[in-house]
N, C-alpha and C positions, 0 to 999 in steps of 0.2 A: 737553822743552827747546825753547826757539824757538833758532829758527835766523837770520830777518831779523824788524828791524821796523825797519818805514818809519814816522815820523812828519810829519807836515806836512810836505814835503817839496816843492819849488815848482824850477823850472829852466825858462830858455828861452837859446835859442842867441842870443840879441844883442839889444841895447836896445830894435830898433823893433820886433823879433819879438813874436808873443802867448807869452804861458808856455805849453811842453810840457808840464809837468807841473804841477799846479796845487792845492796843497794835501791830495798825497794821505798817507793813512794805511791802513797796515795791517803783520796780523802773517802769519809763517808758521812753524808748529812743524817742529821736524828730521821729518825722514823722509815728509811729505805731498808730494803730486804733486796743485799745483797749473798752472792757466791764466791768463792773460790774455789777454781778448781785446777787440778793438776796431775800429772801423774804420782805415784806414790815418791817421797823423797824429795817434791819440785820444792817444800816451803811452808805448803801451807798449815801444817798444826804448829810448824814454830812460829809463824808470824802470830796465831790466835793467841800462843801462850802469853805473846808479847806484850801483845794487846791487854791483856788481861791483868800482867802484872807478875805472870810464874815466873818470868825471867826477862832480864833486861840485858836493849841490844846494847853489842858492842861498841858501836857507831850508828848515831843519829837517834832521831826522838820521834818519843811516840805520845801525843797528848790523847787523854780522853775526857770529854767536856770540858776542856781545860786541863785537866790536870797530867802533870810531866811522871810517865811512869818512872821514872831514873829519879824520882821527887823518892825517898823513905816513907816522908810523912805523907805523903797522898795514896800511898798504894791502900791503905785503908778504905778511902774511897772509894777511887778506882775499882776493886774488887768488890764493892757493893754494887757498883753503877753495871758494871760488865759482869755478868754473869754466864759459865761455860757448863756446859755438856759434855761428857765425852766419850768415844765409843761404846765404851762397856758400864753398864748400868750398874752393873753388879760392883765395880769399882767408887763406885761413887755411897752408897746405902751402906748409912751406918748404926742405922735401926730397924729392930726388926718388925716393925709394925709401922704401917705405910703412915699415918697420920705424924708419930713419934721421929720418923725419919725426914717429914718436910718440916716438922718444929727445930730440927736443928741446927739449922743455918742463922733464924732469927735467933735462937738463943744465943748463941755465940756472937750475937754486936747488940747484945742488952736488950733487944726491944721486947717494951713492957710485957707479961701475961696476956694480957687484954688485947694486945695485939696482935698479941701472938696467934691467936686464937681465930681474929679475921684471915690473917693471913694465911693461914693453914685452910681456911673455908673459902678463900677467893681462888688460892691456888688449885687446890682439888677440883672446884669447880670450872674454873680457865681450862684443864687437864684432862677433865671428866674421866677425872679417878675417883671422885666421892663415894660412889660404891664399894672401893676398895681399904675405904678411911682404915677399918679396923681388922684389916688380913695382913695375913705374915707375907712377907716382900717377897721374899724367896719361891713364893707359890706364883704368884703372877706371870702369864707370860713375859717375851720379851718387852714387845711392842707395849703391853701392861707396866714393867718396869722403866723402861724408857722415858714413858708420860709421866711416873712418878719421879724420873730425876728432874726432868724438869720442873714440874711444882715445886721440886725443892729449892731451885733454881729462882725460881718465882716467887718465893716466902719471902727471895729477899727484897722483892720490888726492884729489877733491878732496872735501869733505861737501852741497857743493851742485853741481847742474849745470843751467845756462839754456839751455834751446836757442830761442833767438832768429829764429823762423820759421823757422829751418834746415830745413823740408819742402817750404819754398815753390817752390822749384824744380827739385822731385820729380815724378816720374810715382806714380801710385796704388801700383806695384810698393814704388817706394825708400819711396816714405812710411809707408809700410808694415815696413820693413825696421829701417827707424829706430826708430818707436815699439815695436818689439817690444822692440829693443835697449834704450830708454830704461824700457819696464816691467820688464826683467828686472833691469837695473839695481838699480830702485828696492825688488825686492822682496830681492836676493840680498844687496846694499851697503849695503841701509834707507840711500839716499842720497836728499836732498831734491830735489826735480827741478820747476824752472817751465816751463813750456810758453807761449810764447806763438807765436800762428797765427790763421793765419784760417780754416781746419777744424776743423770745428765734433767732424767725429769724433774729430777726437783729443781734446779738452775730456771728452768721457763717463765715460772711468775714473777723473777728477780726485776728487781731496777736495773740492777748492775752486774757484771761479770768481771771478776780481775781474774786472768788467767797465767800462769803460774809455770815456770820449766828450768830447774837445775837452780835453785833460789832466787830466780831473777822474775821480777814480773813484766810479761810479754804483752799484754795489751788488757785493755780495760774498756767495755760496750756493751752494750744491750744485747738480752739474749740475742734477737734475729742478728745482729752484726757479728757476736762470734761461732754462732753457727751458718753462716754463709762465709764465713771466710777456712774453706778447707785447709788452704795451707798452715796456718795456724792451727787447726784441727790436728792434723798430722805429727805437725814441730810440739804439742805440749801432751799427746797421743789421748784426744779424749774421742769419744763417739758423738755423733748423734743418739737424740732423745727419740726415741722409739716411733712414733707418728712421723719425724723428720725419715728413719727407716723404711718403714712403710713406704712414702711420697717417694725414693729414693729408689725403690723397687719396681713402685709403679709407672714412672719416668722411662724406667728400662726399658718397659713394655709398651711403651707408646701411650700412656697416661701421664698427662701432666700436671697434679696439681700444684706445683712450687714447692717451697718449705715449710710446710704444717707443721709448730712444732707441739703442739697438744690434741687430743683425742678429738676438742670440742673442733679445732681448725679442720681439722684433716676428713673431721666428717663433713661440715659444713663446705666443704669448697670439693668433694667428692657427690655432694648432693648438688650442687650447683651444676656442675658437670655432667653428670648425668640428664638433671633436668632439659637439660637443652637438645639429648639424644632422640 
């Protein structure tokens, strides 16, 4: 089943402005854990807002499950189904007590007490913020506030979830904390989940990569395919995922192991290699 597709789809914030987004297209079926990545400015938090429903494009359409965000009356759903994250956690919490701040999303599209009440214990639990149910927000780490926006995120049961560089202002620890939360997610909820960042590590587990330069989207493939293609690399200026680094160092040196792009790869095909010494 798809879940988004973007058609031509074009938006810039003001007449003298250049377009942020610039005629892009594309699909994503329910359930993949997809990226986007780009340099700062390429597109991509305007295309998520789009998505989402904060803002509709100039030109061309953007469905989600069906429904046409340029629709009025659908954006109601829409922004139940899709649900966003966004850099700063702190921007998002608007109570100050962690359990009363993820009740507040259900409250506000009516659903019952009674539901309200699973939903607040599924989320914490998906989150593994339950420890935190009854501490003031404001104490929590980052990487601790983060997990809490998303439960709140989560209250709403939503079918998609964007986390819109919401790592970016994470230590290795929180970024880490997150993405665990956000695959267990994807694989226990089969909920579809975009990712965009500027860490290349988190991109590796993806289905998908739509890669993103000057609001235009530049190509769209599987981690390994856009990370073997340097010149692309270059033209949208992302790095290699740190094990790709490594591999990349070691090559120089007359080690070869290809493009590892995860810790688990780059060990195992350096044990391989060795073993044959």
């Amino acid at each position: 089943m798809q879940a988004v597709k973007v058609d031509k789809v074009s938006y810039k914030y003001s007449e003298k402005e250049k377009l942020a987004v610039d005629g892009v297209s594309l699909e994503i079926e329910a359930g993949e854990f997809v990226a986007v990545v780009g340099r700062n400015a390429s597109g991509k938090s305007t295309l998520a807002r789009m998505i989402n429903g904060l803002i509709a494009p100039l030109s061309g359409e953007i469905t989600v499950f069906g429904n046409n965000t340029l629709d009025e009356k659908s954006l109601f759903e829409i922004r139940k189904t899709c649900g966003i994250v966004f850099q700063n956690p702190d921007n998002q919490m608007v109570a100050s007590i962690v359990e009363d701040d993820v009740a507040f999303g259900p409250e506000n599209i009516g659903v019952s007490r009674e539901e309200i009440g699973k939903r607040i214990d599924f989320a914490l639990q998906a989150t593994g913020t339950e420890p935190f149910r009854t501490e003031m927000a404001s104490k929590l780490s980052g990487g601790q506030k983060q997990r809490v926006a998303i439960a709140g995120v989560l209250a709403l049961k939503p079918k998609i979830l964007i986390l819109d560089e919401s790592t970016s202002m994470l230590d290795p620890i929180g970024r880490a904390e997150v993405m665990a939360v956000v695959e267990n997610l994807r694989k226990t909820e089969n909920m579809t989940v975009m990712v965009i960042t500027h860490y290349m590590d988190e991109v590796v587990g993806c289905d998908k990569v739509f890669v993103m330069a000057d609001g235009k989207l530049l190509k769209t493939g599987t981690p390994e395919q856009i990370f073997n293609d340097k010149e692309l690399l270059d033209e949208a200026g992302l790095e290699l995922p740190v094990p790709a680094k490594i591999a990349e160092g070691l090559k120089r040196r007359g080690v070869d192991v290809g493009l590892p792009l995860t810790k688990e790869q780059l060990k195992e095909r350096l044990w391989k290699l060795f073993a044959k010494t």
